[in-house]
C-alpha positions in Angstrom: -7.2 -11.3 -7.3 -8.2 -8.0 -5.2 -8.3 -5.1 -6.2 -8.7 -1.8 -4.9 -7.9 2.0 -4.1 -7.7 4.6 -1.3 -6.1 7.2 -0.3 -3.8 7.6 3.1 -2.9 10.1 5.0 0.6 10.1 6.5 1.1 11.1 10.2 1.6 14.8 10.7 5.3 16.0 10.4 6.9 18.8 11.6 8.3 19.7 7.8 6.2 20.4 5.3 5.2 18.0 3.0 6.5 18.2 -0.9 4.2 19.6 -3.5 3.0 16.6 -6.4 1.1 16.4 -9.2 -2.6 15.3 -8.5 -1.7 12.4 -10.8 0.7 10.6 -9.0 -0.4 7.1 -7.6 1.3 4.4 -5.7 0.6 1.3 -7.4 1.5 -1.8 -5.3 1.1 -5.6 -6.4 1.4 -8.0 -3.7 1.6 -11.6 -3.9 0.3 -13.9 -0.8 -1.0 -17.4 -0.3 -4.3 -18.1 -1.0 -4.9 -18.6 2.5 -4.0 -15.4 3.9 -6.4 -13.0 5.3 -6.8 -10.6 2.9 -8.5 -8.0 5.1 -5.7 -7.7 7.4 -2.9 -7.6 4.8 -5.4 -4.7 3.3 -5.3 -2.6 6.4 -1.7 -3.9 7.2 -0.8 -1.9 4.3 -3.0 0.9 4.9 -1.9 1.5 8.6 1.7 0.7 8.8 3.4 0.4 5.1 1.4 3.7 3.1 2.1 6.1 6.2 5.6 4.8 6.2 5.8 5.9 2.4 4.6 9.2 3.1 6.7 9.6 5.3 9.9 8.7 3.7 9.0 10.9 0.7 7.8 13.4 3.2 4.1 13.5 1.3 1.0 14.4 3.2 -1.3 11.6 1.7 -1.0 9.6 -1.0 -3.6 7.5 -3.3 -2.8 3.8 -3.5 -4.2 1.2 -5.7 -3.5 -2.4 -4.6 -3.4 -5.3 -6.8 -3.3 -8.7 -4.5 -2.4 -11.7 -6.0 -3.5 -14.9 -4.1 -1.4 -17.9 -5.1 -1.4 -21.8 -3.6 1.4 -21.6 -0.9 4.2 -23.3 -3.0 4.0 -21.2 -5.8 4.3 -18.2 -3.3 7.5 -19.5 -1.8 9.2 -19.8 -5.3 8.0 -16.2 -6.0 
């Protein structure tokens, strides 16, 4: 397993972003095959699925913590 935390900030909008407690967190737990490259699914998520978040619940940044699950490929199929 990896593990690990950041914080992302969304493209700028043109409305303002919603107000949130300091404690809110999105925690994500993805499962790929062993042999995936973990570094690009990492900043995958960080450049294209996070900002995407912030975007659809109009937030200016949000923290993440990712838990990533590497599994043999067949038991990631069945998943």
């Amino acid at each position: 397993m990896v593990t690990g935390t950041s914080s992302v900030a969304a493209p700028a909008s043109s409305t303002p972003a919603t107000s949130r407690s300091e404690n809110d967190v999105f925690a994500g737990h993805v499962g790929t095959e062993d042999a995936a490259d973990v570094t690009d699914l990492r900043r995958r998520i960080d450049t294209e699925a996070v900002p995407r978040l912030c975007r659809a619940l109009d937030l200016a940044h949000l923290p993440v913590e990712l838990l990533i699950r590497l599994d043999d490929a067949r038991s990631a199929r069945l998943s």
